[in-house]
PDB file of N, CA, C and O in Angstrom:
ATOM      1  N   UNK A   1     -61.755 -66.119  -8.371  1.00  0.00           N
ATOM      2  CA  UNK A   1     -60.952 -64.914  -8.435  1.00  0.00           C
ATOM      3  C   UNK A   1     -60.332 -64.813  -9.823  1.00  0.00           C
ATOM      4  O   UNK A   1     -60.102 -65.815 -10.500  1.00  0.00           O
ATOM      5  N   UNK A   2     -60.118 -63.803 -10.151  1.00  0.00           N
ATOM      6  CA  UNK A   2     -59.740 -63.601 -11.743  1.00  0.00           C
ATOM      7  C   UNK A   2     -58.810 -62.449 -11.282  1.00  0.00           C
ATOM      8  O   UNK A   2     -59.032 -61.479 -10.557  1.00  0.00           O
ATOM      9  N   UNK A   3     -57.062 -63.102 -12.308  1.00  0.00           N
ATOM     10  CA  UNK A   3     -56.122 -62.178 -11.790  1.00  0.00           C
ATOM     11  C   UNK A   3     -55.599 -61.484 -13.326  1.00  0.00           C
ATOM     12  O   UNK A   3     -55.993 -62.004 -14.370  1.00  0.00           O
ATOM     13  N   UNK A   4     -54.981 -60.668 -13.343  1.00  0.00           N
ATOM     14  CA  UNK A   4     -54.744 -60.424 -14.582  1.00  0.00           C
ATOM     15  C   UNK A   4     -52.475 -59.893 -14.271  1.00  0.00           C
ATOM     16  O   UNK A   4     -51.870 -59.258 -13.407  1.00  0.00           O
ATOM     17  N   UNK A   5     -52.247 -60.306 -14.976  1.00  0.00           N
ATOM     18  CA  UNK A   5     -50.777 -60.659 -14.869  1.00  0.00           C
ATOM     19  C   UNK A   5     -50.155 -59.655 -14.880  1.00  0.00           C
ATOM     20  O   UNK A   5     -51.350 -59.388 -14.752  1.00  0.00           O
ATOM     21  N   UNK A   6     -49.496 -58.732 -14.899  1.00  0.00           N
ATOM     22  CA  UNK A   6     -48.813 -57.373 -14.921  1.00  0.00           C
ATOM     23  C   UNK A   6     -47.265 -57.201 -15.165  1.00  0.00           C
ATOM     24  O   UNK A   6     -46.765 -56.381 -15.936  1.00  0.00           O
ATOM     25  N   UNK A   7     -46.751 -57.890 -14.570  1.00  0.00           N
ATOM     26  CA  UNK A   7     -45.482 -58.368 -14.771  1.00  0.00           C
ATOM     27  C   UNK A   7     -44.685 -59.964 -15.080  1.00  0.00           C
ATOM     28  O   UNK A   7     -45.382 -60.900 -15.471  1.00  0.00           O
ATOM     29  N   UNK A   8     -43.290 -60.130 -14.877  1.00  0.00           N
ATOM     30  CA  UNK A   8     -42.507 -61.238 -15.197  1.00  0.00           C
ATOM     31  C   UNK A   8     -42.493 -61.605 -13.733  1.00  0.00           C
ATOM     32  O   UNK A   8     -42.351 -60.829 -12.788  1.00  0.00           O
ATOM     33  N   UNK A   9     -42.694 -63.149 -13.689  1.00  0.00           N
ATOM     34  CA  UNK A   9     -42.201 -63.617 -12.049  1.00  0.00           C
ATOM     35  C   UNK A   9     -40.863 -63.698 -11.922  1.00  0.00           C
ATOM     36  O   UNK A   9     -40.120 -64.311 -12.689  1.00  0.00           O
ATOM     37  N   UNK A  10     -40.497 -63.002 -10.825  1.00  0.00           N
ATOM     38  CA  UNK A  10     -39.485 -63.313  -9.853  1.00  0.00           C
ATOM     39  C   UNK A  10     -39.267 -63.879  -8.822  1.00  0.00           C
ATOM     40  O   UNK A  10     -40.265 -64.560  -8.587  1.00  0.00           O
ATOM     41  N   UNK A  11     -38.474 -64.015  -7.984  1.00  0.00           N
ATOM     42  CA  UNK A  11     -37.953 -63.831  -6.440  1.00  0.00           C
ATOM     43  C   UNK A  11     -37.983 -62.993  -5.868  1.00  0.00           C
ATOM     44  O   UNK A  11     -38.312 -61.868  -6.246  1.00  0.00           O
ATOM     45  N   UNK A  12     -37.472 -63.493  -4.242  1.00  0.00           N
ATOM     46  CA  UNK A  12     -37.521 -62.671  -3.161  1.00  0.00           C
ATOM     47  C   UNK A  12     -36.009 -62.913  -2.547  1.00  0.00           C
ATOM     48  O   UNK A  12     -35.592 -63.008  -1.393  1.00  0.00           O
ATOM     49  N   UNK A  13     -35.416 -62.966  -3.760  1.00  0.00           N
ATOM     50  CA  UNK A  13     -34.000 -63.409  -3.326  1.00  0.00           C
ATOM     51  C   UNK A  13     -32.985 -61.909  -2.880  1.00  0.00           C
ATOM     52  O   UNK A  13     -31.800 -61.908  -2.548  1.00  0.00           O
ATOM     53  N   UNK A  14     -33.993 -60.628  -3.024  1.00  0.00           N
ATOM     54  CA  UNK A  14     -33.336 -59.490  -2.328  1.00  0.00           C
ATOM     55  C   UNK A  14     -34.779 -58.942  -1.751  1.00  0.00           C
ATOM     56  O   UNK A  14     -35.718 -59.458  -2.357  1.00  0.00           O
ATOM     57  N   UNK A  15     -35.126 -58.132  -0.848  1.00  0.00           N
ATOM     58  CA  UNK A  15     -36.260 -57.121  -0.233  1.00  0.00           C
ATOM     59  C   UNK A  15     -36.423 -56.988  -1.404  1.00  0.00           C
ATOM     60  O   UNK A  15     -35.442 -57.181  -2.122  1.00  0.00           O
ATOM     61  N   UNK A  16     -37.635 -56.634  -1.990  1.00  0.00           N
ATOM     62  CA  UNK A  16     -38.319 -56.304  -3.128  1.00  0.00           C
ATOM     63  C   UNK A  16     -39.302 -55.369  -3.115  1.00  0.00           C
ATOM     64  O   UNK A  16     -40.019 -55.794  -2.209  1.00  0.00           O
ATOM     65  N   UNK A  17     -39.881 -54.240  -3.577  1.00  0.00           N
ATOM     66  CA  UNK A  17     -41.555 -53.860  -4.299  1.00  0.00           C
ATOM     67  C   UNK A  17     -42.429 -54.874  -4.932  1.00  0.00           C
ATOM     68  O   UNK A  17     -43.624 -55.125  -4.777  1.00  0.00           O
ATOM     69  N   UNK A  18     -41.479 -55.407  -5.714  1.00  0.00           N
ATOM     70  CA  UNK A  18     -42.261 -56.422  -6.753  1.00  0.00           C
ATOM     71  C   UNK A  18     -42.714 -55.025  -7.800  1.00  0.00           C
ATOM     72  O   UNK A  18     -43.776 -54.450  -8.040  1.00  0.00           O
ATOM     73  N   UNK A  19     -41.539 -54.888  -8.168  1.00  0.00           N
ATOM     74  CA  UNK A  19     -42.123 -53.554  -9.314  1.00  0.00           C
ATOM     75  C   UNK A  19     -43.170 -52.416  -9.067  1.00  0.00           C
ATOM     76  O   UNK A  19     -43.847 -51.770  -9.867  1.00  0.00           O
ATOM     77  N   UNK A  20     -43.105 -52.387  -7.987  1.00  0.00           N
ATOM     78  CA  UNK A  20     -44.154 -51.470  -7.236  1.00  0.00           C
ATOM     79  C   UNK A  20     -45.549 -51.845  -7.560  1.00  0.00           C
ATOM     80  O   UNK A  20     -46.463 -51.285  -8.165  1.00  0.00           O
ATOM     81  N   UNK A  21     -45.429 -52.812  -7.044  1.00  0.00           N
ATOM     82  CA  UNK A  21     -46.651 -53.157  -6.896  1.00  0.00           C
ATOM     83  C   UNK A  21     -47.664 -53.232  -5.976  1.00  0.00           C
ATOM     84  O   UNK A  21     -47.257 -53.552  -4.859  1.00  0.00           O
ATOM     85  N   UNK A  22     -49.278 -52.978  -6.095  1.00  0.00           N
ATOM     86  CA  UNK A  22     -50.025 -52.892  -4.884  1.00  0.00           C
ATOM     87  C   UNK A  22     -50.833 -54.477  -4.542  1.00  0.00           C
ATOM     88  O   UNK A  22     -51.277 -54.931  -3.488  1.00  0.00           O
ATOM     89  N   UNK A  23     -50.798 -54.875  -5.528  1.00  0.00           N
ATOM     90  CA  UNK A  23     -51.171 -56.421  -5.113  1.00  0.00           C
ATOM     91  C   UNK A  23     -50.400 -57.753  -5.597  1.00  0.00           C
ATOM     92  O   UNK A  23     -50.244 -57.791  -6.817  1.00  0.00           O
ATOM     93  N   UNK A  24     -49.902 -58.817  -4.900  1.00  0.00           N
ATOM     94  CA  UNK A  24     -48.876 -59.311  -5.227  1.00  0.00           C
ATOM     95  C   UNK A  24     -49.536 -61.103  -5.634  1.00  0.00           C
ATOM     96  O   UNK A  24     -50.640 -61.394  -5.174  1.00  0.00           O
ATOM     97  N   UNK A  25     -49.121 -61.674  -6.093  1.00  0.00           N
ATOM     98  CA  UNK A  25     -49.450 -63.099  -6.102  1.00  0.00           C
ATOM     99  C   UNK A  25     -48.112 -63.859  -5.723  1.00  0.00           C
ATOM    100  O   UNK A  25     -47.199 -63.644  -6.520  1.00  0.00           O
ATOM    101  N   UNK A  26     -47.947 -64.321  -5.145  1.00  0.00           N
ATOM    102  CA  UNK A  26     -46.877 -65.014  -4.154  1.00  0.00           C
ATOM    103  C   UNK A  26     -46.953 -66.547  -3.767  1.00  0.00           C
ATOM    104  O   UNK A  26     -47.878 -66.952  -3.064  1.00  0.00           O
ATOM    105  N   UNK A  27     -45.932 -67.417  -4.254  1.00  0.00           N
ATOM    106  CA  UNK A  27     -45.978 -68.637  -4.770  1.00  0.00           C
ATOM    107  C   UNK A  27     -44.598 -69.660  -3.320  1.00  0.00           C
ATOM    108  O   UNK A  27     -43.413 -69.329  -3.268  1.00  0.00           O
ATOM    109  N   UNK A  28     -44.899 -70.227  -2.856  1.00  0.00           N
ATOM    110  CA  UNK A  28     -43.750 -70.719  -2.018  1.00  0.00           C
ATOM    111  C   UNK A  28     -43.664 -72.199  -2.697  1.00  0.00           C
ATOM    112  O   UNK A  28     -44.464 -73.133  -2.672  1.00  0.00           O
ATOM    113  N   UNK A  29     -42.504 -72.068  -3.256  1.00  0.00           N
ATOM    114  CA  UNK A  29     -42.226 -73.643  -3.942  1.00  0.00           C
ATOM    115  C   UNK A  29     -40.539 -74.115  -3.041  1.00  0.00           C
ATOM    116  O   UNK A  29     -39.557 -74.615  -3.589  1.00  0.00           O
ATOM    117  N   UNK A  30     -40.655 -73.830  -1.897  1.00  0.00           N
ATOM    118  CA  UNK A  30     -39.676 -74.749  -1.141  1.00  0.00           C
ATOM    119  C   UNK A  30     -40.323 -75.611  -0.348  1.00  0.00           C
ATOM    120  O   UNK A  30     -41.463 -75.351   0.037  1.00  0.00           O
ATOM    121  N   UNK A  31     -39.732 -76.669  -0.025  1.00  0.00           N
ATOM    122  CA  UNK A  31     -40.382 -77.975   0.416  1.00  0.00           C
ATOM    123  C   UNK A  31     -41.343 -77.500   1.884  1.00  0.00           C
ATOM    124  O   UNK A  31     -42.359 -78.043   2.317  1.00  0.00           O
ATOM    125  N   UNK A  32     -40.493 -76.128   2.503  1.00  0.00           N
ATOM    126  CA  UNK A  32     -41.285 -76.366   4.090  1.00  0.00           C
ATOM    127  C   UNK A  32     -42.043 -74.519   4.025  1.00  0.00           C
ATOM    128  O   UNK A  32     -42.319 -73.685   3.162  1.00  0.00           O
ATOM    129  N   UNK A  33     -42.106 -74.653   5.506  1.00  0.00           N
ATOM    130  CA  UNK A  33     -42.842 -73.287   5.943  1.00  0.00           C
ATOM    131  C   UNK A  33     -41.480 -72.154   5.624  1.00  0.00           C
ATOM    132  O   UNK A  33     -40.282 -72.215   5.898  1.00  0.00           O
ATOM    133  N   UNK A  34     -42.306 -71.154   4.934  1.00  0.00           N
ATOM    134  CA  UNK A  34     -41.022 -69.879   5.012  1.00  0.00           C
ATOM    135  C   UNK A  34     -41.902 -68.569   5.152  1.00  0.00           C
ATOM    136  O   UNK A  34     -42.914 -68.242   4.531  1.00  0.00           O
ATOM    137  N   UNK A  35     -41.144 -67.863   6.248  1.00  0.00           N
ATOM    138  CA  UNK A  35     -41.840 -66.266   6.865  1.00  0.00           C
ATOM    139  C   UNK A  35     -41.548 -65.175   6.180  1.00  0.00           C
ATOM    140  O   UNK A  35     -40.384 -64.776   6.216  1.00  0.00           O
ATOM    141  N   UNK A  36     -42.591 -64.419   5.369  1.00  0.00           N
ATOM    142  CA  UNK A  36     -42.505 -63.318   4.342  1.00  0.00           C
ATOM    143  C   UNK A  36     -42.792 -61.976   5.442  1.00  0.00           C
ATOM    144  O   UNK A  36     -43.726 -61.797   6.223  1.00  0.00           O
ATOM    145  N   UNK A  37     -41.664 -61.193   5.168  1.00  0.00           N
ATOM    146  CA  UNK A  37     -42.107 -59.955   6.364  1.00  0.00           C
ATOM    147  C   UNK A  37     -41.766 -58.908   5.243  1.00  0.00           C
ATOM    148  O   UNK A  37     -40.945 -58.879   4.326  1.00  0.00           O
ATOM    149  N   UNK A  38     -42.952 -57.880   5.802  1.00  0.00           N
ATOM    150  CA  UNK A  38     -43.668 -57.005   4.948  1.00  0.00           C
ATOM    151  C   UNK A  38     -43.230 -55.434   5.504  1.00  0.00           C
ATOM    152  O   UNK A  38     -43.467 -55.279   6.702  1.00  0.00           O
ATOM    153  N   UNK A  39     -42.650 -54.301   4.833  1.00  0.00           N
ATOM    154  CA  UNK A  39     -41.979 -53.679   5.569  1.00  0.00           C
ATOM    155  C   UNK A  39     -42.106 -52.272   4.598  1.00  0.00           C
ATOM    156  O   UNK A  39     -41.790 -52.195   3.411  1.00  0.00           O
ATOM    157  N   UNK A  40     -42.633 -51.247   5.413  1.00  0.00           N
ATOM    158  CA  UNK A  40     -42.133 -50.155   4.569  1.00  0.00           C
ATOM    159  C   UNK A  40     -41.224 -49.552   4.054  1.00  0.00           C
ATOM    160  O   UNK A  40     -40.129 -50.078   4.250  1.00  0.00           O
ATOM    161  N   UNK A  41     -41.214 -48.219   3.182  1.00  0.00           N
ATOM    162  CA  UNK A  41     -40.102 -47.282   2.481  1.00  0.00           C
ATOM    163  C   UNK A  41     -39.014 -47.120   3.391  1.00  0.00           C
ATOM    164  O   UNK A  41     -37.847 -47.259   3.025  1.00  0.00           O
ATOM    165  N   UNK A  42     -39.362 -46.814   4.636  1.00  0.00           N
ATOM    166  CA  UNK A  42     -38.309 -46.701   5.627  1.00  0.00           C
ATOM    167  C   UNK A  42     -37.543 -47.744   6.413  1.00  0.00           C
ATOM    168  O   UNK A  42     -36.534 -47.569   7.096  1.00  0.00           O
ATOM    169  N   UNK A  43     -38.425 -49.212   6.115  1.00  0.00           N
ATOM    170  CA  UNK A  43     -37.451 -50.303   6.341  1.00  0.00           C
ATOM    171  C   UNK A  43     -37.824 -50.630   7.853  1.00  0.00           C
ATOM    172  O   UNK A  43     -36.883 -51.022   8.542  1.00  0.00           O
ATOM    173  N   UNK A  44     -39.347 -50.498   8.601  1.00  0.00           N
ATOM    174  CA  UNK A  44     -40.064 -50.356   9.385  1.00  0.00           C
ATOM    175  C   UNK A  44     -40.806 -51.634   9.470  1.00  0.00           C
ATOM    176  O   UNK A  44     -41.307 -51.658   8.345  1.00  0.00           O
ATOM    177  N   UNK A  45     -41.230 -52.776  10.098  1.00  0.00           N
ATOM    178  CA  UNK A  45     -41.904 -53.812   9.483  1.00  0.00           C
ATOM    179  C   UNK A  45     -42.929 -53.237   9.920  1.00  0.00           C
ATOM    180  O   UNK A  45     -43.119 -52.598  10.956  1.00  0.00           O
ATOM    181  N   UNK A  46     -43.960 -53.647   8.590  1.00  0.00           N
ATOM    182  CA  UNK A  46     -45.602 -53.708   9.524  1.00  0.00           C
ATOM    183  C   UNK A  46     -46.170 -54.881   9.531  1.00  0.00           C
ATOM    184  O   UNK A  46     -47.333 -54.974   9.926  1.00  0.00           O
ATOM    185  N   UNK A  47     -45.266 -56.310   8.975  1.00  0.00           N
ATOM    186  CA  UNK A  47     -46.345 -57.214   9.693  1.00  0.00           C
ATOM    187  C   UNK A  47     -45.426 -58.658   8.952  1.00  0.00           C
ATOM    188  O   UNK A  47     -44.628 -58.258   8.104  1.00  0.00           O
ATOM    189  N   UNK A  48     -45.421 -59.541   9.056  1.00  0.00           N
ATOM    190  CA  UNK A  48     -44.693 -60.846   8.683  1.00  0.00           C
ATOM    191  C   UNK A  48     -46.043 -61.899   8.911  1.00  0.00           C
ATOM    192  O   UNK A  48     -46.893 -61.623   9.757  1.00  0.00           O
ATOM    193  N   UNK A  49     -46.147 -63.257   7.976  1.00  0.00           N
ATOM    194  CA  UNK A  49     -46.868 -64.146   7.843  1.00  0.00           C
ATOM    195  C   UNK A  49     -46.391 -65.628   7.149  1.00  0.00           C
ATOM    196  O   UNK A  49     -45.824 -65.576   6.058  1.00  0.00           O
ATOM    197  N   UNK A  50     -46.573 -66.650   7.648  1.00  0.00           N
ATOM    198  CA  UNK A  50     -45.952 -67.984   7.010  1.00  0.00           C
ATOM    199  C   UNK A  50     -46.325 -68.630   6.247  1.00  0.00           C
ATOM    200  O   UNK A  50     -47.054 -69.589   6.505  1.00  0.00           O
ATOM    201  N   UNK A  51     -45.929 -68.300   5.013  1.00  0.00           N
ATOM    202  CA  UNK A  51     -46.191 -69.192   3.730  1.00  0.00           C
ATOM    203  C   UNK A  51     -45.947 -71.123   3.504  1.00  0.00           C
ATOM    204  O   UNK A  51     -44.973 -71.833   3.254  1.00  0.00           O
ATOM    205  N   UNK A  52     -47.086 -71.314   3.701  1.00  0.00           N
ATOM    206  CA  UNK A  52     -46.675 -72.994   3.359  1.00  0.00           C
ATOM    207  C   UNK A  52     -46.324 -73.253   2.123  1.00  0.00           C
ATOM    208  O   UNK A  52     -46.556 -72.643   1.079  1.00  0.00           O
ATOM    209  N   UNK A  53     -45.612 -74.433   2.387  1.00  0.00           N
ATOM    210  CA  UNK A  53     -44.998 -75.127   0.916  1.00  0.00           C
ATOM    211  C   UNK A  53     -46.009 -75.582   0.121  1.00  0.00           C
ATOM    212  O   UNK A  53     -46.858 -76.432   0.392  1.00  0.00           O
ATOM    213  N   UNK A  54     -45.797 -74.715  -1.262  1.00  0.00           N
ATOM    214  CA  UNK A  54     -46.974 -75.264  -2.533  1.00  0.00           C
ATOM    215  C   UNK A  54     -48.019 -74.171  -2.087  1.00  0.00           C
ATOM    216  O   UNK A  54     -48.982 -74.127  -2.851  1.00  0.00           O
ATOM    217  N   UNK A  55     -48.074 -73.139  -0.877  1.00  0.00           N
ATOM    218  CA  UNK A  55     -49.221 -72.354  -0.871  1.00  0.00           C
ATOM    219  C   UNK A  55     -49.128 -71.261  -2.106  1.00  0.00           C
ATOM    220  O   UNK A  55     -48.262 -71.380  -2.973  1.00  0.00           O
ATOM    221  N   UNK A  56     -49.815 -70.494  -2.112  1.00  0.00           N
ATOM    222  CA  UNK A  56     -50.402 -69.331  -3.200  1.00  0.00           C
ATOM    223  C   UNK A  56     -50.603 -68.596  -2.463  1.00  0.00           C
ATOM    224  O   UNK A  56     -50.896 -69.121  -1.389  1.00  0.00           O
ATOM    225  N   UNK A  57     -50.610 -67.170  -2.442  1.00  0.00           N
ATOM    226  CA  UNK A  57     -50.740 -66.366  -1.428  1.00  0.00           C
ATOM    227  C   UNK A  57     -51.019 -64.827  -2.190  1.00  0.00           C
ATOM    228  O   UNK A  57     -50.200 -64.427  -3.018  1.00  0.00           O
ATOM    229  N   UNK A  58     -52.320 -63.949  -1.816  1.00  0.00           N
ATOM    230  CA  UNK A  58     -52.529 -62.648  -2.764  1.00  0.00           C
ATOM    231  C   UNK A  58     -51.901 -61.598  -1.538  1.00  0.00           C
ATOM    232  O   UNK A  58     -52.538 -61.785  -0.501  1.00  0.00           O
ATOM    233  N   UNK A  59     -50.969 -60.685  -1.393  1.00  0.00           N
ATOM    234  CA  UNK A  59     -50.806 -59.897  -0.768  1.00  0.00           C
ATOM    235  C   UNK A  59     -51.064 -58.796  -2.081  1.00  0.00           C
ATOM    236  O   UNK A  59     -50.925 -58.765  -3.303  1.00  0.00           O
ATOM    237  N   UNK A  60     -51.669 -57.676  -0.638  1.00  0.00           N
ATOM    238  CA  UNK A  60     -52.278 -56.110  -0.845  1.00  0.00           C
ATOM    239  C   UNK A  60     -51.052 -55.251   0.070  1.00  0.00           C
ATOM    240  O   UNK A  60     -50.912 -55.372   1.287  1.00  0.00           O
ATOM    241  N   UNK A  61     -50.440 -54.603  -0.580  1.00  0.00           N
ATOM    242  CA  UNK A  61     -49.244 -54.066   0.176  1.00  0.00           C
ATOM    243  C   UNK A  61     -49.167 -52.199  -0.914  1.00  0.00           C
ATOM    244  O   UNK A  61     -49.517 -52.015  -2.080  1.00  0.00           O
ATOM    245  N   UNK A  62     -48.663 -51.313  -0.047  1.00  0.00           N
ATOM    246  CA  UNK A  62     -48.089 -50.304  -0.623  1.00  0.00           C
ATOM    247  C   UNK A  62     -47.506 -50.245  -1.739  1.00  0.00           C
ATOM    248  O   UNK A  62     -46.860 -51.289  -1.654  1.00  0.00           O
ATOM    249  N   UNK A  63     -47.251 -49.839  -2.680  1.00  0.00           N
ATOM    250  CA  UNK A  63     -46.504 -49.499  -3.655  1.00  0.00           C
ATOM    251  C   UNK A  63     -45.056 -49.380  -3.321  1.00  0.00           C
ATOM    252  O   UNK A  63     -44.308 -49.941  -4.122  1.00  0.00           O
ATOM    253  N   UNK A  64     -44.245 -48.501  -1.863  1.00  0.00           N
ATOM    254  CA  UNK A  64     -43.094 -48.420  -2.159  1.00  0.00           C
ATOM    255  C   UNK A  64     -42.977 -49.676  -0.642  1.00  0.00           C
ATOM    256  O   UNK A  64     -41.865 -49.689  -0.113  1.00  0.00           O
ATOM    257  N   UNK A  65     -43.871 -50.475  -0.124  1.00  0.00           N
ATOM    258  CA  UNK A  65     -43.768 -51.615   0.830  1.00  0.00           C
ATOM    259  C   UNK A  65     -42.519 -52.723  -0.149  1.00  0.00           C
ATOM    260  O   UNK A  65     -42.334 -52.902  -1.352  1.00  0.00           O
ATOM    261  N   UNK A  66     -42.096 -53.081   0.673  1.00  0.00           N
ATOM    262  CA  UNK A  66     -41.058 -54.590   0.306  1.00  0.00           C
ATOM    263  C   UNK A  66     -41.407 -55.696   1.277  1.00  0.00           C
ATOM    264  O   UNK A  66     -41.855 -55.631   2.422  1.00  0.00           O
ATOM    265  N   UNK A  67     -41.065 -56.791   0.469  1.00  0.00           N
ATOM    266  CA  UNK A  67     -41.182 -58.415   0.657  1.00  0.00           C
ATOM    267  C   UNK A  67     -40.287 -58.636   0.861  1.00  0.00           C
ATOM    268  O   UNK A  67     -39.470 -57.938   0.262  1.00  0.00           O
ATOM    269  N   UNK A  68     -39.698 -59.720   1.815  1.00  0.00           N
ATOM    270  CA  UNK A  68     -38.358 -60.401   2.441  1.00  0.00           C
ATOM    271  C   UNK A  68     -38.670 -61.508   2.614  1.00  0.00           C
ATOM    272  O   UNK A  68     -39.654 -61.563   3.351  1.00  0.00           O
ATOM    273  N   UNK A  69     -38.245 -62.651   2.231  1.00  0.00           N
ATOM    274  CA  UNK A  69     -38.432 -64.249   2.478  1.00  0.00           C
ATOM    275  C   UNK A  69     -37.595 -64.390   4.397  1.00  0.00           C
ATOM    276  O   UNK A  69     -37.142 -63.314   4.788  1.00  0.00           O
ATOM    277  N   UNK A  70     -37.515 -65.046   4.945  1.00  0.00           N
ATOM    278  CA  UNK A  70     -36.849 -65.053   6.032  1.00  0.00           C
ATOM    279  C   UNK A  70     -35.430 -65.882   5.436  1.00  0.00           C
ATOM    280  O   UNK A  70     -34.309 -65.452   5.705  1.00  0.00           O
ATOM    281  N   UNK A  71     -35.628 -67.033   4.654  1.00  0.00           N
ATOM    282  CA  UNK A  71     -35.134 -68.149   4.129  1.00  0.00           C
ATOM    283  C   UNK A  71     -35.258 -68.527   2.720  1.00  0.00           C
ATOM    284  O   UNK A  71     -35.590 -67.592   1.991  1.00  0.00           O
ATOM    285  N   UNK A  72     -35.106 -69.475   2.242  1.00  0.00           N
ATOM    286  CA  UNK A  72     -34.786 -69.816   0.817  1.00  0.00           C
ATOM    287  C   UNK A  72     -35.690 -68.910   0.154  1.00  0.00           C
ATOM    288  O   UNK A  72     -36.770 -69.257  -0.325  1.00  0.00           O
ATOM    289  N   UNK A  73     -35.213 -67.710   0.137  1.00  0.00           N
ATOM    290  CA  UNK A  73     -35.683 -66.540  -0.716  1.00  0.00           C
ATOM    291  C   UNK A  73     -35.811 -67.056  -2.392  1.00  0.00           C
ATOM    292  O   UNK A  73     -36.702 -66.695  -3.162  1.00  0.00           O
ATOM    293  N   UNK A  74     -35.268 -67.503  -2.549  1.00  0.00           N
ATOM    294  CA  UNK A  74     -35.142 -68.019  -4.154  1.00  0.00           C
ATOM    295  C   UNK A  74     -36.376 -69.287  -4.214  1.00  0.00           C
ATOM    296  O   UNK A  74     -36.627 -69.972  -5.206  1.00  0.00           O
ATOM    297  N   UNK A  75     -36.808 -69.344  -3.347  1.00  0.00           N
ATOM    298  CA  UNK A  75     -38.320 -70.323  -3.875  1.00  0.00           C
ATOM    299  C   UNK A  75     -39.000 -69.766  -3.655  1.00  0.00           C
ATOM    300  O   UNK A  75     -40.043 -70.412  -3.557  1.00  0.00           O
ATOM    301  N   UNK A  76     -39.191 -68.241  -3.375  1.00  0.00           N
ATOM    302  CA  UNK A  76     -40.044 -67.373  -3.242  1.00  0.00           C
ATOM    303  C   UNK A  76     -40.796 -66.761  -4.445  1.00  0.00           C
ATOM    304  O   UNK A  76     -40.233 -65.727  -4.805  1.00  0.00           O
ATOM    305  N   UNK A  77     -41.964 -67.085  -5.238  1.00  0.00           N
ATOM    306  CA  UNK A  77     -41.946 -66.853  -6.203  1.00  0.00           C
ATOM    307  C   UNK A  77     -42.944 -65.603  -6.407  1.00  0.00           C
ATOM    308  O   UNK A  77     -44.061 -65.804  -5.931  1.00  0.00           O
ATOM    309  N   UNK A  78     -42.772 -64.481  -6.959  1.00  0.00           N
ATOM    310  CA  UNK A  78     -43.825 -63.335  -6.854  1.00  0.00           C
ATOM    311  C   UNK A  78     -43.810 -62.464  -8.272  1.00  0.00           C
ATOM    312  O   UNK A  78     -42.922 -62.071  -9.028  1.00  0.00           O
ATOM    313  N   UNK A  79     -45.099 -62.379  -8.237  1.00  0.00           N
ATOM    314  CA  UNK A  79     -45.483 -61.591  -9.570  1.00  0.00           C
ATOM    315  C   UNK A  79     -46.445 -60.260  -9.177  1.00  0.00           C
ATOM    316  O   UNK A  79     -47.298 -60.437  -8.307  1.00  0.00           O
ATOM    317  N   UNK A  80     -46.348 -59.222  -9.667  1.00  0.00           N
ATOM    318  CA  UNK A  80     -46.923 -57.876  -9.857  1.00  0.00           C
ATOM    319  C   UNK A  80     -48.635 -58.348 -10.813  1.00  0.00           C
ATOM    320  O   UNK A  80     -48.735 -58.724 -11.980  1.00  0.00           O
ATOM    321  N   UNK A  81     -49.680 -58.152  -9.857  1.00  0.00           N
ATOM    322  CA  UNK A  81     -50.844 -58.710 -10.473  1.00  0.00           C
ATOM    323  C   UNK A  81     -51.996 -57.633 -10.440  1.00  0.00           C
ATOM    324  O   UNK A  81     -51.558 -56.578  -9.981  1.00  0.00           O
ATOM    325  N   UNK A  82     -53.086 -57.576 -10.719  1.00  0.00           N
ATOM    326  CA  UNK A  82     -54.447 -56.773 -10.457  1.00  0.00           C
ATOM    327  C   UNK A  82     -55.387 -58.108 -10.044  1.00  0.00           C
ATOM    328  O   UNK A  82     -55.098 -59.275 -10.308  1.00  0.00           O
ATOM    329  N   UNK A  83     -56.358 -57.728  -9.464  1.00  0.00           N
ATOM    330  CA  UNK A  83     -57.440 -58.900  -9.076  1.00  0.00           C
ATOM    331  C   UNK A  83     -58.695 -58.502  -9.170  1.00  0.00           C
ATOM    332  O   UNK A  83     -58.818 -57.281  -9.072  1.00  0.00           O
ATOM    333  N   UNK A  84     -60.137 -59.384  -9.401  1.00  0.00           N
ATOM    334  CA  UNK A  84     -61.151 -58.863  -9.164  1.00  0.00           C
ATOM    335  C   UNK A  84     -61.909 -59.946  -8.577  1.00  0.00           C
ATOM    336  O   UNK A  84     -61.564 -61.102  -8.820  1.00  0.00           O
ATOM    337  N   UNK A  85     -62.693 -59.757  -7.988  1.00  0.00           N
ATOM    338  CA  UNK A  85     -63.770 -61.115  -7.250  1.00  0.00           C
ATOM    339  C   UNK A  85     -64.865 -61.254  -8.059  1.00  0.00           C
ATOM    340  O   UNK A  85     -65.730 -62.087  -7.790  1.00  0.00           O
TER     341      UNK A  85
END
């Protein structure tokens, strides 16, 4: 997979876009399992999934969709990316 970088990494230490972004690269550097729930403009979830510790993770999400850590939001690490296979 070949990603090409788009933005500065952050957190998920508030609901986020991730700069409005449509594809995300998403990094969990806390020691255990933490649940990323995925939620539209209106604050609606459409879907939550559990990030393992040290996983990497490509989410495809809406532009005005937000990311929420459940928990140690601040080892939540996410960057605004493009991808190609």
């Amino acid at each position: 997979m070949l990603i090409k970088v788009l933005a500065a990494e952050g957190t998920l230490s508030s609901p986020s876009n991730v700069g409005s972004a449509t594809v995300v690269r998403l990094y969990n550097s806390h020691s255990g399992t933490v649940v990323i729930t995925r939620k539209n403009a209106g604050g609606d979830t459409i879907g939550s999934f559990s990030a393992v510790n040290g996983e990497v993770v490509y989410v495809e999400k809406d532009s005005t969709d937000t990311l929420t850590a459940a928990s140690n939001a601040s080892s939540i690490l996410v960057t605004k990316i493009a991808y190609a296979n």
